[in-house]
C-alpha positions in Angstrom: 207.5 186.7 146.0 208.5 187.7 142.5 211.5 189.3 141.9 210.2 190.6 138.5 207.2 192.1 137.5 205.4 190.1 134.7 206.4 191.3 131.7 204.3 191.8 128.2 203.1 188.3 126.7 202.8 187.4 123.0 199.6 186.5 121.5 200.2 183.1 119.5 198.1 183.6 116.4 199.3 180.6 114.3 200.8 177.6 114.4 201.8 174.5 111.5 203.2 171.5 112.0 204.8 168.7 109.3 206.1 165.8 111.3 205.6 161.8 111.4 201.9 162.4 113.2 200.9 165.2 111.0 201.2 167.7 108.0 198.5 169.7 109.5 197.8 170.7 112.8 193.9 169.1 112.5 196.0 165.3 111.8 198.2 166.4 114.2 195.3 166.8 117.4 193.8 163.8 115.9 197.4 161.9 116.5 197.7 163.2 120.2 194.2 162.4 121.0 194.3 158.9 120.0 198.0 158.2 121.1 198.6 157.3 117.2 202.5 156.8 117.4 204.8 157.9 114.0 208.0 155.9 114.1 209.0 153.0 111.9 211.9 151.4 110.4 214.1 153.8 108.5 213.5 153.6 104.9 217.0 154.2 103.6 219.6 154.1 106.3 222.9 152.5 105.6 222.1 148.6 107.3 225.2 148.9 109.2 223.8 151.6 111.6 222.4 150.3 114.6 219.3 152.6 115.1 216.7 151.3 112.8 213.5 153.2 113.9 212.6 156.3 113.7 210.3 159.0 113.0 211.5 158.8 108.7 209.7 161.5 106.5 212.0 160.8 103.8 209.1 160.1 101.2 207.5 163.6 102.0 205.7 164.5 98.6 205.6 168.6 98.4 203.1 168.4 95.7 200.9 166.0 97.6 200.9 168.1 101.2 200.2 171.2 98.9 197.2 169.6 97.7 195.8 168.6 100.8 195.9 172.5 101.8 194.7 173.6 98.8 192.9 177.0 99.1 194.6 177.6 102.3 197.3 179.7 100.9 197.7 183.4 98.6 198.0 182.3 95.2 201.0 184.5 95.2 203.4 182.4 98.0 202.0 179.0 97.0 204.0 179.9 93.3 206.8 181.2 95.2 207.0 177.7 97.0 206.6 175.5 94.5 209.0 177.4 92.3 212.0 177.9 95.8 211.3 174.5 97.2 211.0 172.3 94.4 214.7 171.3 94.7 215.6 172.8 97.7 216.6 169.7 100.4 214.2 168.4 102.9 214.8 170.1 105.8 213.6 173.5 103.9 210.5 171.9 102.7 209.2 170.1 105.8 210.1 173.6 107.4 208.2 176.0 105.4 205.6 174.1 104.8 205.0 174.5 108.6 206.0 177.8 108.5 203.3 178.4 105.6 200.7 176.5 107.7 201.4 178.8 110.6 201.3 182.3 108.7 197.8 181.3 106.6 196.5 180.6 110.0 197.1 183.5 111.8 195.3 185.5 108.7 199.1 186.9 107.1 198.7 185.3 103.8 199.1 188.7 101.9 199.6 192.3 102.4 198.3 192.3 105.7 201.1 193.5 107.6 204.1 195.4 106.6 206.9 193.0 105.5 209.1 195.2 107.4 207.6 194.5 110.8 207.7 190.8 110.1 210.5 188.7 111.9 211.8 184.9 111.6 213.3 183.3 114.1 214.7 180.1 113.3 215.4 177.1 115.8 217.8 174.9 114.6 221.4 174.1 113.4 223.3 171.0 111.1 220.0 171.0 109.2 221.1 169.3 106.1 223.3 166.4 107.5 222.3 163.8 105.1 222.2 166.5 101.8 225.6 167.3 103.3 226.4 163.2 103.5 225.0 162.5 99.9 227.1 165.1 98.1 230.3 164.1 100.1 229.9 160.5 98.8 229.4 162.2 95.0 232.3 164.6 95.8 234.5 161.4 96.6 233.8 159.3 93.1 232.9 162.7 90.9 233.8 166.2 92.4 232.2 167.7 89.1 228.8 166.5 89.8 228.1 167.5 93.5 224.8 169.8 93.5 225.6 172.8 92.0 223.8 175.0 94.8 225.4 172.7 97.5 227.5 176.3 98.7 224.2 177.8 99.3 221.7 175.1 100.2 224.5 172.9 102.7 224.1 176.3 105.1 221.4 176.7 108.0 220.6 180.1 106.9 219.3 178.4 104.0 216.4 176.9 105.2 215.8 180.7 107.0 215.9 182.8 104.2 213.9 180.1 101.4 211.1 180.3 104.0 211.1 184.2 104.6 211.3 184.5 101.0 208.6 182.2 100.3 206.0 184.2 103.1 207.9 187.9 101.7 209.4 188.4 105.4 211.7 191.2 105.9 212.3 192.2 109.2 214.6 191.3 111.9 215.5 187.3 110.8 217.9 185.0 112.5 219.1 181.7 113.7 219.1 180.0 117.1 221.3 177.2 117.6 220.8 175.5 120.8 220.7 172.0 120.2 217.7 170.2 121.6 217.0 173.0 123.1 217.0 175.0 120.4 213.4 175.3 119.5 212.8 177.0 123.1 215.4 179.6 122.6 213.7 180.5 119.6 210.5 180.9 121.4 212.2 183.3 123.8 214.4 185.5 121.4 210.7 185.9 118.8 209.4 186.6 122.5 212.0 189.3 123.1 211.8 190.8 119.6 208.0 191.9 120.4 208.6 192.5 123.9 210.9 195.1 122.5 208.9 196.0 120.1 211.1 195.5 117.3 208.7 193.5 115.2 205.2 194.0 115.3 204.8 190.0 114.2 207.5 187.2 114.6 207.1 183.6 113.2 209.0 181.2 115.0 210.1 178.1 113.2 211.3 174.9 114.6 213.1 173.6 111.6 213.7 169.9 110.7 217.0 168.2 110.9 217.6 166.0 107.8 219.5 162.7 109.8 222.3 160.5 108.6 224.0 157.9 108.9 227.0 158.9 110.6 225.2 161.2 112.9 222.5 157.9 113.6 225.5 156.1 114.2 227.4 159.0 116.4 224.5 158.8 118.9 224.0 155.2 119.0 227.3 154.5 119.8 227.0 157.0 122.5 224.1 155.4 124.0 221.9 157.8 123.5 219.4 156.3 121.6 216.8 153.3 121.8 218.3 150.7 119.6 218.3 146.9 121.5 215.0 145.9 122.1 212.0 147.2 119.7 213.6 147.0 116.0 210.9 144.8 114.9 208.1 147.2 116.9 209.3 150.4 116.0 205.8 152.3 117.6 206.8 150.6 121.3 210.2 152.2 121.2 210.3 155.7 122.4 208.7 155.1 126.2 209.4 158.0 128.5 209.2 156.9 132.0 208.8 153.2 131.2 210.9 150.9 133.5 211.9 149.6 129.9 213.0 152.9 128.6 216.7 152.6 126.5 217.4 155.7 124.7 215.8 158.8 122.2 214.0 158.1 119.0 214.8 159.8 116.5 212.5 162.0 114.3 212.5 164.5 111.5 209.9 167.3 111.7 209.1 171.0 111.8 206.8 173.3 114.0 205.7 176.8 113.3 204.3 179.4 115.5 203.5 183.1 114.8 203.9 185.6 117.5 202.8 189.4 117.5 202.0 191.7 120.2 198.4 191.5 122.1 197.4 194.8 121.0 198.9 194.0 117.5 196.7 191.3 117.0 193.8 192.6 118.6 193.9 195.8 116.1 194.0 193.1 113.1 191.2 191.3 114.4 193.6 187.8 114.7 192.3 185.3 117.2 194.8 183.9 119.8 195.1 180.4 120.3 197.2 181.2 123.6 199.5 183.1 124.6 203.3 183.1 125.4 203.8 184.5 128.7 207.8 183.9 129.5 210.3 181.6 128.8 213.9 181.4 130.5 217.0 179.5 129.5 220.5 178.3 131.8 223.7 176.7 131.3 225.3 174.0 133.0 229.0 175.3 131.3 229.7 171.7 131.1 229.6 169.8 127.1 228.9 167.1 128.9 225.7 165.1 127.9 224.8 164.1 131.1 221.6 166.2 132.5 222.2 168.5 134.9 219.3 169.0 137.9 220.1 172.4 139.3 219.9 174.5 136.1 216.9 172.6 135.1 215.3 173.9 138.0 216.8 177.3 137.7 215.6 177.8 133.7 212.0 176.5 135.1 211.9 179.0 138.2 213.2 181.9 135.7 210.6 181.0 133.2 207.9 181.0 136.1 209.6 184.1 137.2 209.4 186.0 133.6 205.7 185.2 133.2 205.3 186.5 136.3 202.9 183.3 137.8 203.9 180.8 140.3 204.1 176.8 140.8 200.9 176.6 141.8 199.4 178.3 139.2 201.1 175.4 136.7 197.8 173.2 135.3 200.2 170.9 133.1 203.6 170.2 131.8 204.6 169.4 128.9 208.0 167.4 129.3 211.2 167.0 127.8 210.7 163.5 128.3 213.0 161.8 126.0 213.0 158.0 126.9 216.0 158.2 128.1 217.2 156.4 131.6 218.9 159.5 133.1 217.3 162.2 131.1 213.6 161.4 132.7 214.7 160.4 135.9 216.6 164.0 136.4 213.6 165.7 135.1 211.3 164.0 137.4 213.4 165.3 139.8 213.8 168.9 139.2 210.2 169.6 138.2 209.9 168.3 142.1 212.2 170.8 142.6 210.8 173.6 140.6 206.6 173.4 141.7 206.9 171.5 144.6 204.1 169.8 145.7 202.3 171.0 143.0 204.3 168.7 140.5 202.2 165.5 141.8 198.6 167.0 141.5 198.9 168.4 138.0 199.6 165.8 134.4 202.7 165.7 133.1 203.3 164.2 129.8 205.3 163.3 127.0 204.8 164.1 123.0 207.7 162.3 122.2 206.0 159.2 123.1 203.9 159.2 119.7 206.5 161.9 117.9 209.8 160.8 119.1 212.8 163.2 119.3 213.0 166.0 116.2 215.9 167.3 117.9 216.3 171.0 117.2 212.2 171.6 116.4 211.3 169.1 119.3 209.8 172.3 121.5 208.1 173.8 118.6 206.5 171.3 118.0 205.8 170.6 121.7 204.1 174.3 122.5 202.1 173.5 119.8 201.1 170.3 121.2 200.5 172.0 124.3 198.3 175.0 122.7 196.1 172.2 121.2 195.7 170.3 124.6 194.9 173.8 126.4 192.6 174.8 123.6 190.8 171.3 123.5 190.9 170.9 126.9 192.8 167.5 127.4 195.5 165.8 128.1 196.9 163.3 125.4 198.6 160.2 126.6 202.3 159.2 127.2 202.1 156.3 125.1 204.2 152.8 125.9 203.9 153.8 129.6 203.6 149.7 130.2 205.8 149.2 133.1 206.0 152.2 135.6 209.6 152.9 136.7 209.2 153.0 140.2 211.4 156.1 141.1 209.3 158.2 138.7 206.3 158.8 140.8 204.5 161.5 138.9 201.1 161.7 136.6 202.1 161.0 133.2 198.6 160.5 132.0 199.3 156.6 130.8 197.6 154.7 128.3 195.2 157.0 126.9 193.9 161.0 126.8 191.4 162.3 128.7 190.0 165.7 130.3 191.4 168.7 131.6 191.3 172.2 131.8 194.3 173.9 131.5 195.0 177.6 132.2 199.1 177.5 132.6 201.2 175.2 131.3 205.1 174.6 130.9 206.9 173.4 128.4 210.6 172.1 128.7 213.4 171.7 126.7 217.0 170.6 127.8 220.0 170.0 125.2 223.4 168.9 125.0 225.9 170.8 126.9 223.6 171.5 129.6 221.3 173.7 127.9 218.5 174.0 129.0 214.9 176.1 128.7 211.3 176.3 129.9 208.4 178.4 128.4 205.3 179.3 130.0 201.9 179.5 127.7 198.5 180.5 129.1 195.1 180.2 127.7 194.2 183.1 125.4 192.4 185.4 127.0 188.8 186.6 125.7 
């Protein structure tokens, strides 16, 4: 039995996406469906880091990606964009341009809803590492010739406040810092702020985190990430659940997502693509790396809990999943814990087979995948799956996508420091 009644859901009304398998959420189905991974050597990393794959998106072109959505956007905030983000760092632009995907999807591209009543929630923290790194190095030789916005533009809130001012939002903002896990917490505090009814419509960004070399280097020395065995095959090295599994990938991307009320949305006359039912976050008080399996299962019973549903009623997860050998072998073990037997008659998969790890947006861009799979009613594969681990006895949909009809789904997200997070999104109701 519950010890909760469910409380009010959030109709998702937009999503955007610009990562390594799409700068649209149309390339980004199409990269899910046909298990099309996005990681490849790093194209300028300094050669004495060991990780050399990744999910690079340093050649992003603004200009380019705006003209592949041209006439998507109010001629109004397309001018604000190219004016703010022209020489703004990357982690900004690969952020609103999801952000602006998103909003022009859910129908807000103008005065369509008091400014006021709009919130931003941002997921994300150390967002400009390597802007940060490149005007150390300059700092070092010529102090005088550092960026002259580096004061401004080195700060997370930053990325926030270019991409509210680019979309004119000016309600409740904020960022969520929560490490990998920062995207979910995100998720639930834009949840919370319509709950409460404190914003009428919240976008929700999972923002990019711009990676550098010492930061590469940080993790691979740490053991965290794959760097042994596929330097020269960079699509075969992020394998969740693979015997052969050695570590994260990796990857610099954003995700979007625009929440607002049911009745909000309804009175509008926005279409849902799903809709957020609960989400639930623990601690492990530990800064330890190393997973921990009983607040896993506690964040995944409270998110059940706050959505007011039940294992059984789970259709598909959407893991954490992040090629690690402890990581998935701990999750394997608490989503056991968490549905029971349901956990081995339902898919369970992995976007960061094809994505790799974007760190601090990973779960944005993960619900996003998921609203796409319950939308399209599929299941896209966990790519690399070549060699089962044995101990991992669960469906992770291997090889390639196929059919299913999903009415609940989970999504998890666990970061350093135990911190860890499940959300709980449901087909949209007609």
């Amino acid at each position: 039995m519950l010890s909760n009644p469910p409380r009010t859901c959030a109709a998702v009304t937009g999503l955007g996406v610009t990562c390594p398998i799409g700068e649209s959420t149309a390339e980004y189905l199409r990269s899910l469906t046909s298990g099309r991974s996005g990681i490849r050597r790093w194209l300028d990393v300094d050669e004495r880091v060991l990780s050399r794959v990744g999910g690079d998106m340093s050649d992003f072109d603004l200009d380019a990606h705006f003209g592949r959505h041209e006439g998507r956007y109010a001629e109004a905030c397309l001018k604000r964009a190219r004016r703010s983000l022209r020489a703004t760092p990357l982690a900004a632009k690969l952020t609103a341009s999801a952000a602006m995907q998103a909003f022009a999807d859910a129908g807000l591209m103008g005065d369509v809803v008091d400014p006021h009543r709009i919130g931003h929630v941002l997921g994300g923290h150390n967002l400009q590492l390597r802007y940060q790194h490149d005007n150390f190095e300059t700092f070092r030789e010529e102090p005088d010739f550092i960026d002259p916005l580096f004061g401004l533009m080195a700060l997370d809130t930053d990325v926030l406040s270019v991409t509210s001012e680019v979309l004119g939002i000016k309600g409740t903002t904020m960022t969520v810092g929560a490490a990998c896990a920062s995207g979910n917490l995100a998720l639930l505090a834009g949840l919370d702020l319509v709950r409460s009814g404190r914003a009428d419509v919240v976008l929700v960004t999972g923002a990019a985190m711009d990676l550098d070399a010492v930061w590469l280097q940080g993790w691979t020395i740490m053991e965290a990430l794959a760097y042994r065995s596929f330097n020269d095959e960079p699509t075969r090295a992020s394998r969740p659940f693979d015997r052969r599994r050695e570590g994260f990938v990796p990857s610099v991307g954003a995700g979007a997502v625009v929440l607002e009320s049911p009745a909000h949305a309804h009175a509008r006359g926005a279409t849902a693509h799903a809709e957020l039912l609960g989400a639930y976050a623990t601690s492990a008080a530990s800064r330890s790396t190393r997973p921990d399996l009983d607040t896993q299962v506690l964040a995944m019973r409270g998110a059940l809990n706050d959505a007011g549903v039940t294992a059984d009623q789970i259709d598909y997860v959407n893991a954490h999943a992040t090629s690690t050998l402890l990581g998935d072998a701990i999750e394997v073990a608490a989503l056991k814990a968490a549905l029971e037997r349901r956990a081995f008659r339902i898919p369970v998969n992995s976007t960061k087979s094809m994505l790799g790890h974007c760190l601090t947006s990973a779960s944005v861009l993960e619900l996003v995948a998921t609203i796409l799979q319950i939308e399209h009613r599929f299941v896209h594969p966990t790519i690399n799956l070549e060699e089962p681990d044995p101990e991992l006895d669960l469906d992770f949909v291997p090889g390639k996508a196929r059919p299913h009809s999903i009415q609940l789904a989970m999504s998890n997200a666990f970061g350093f420091g135990g911190l860890n997070s499940s959300v709980i999104v449901g087909r949209a109701r007609d």
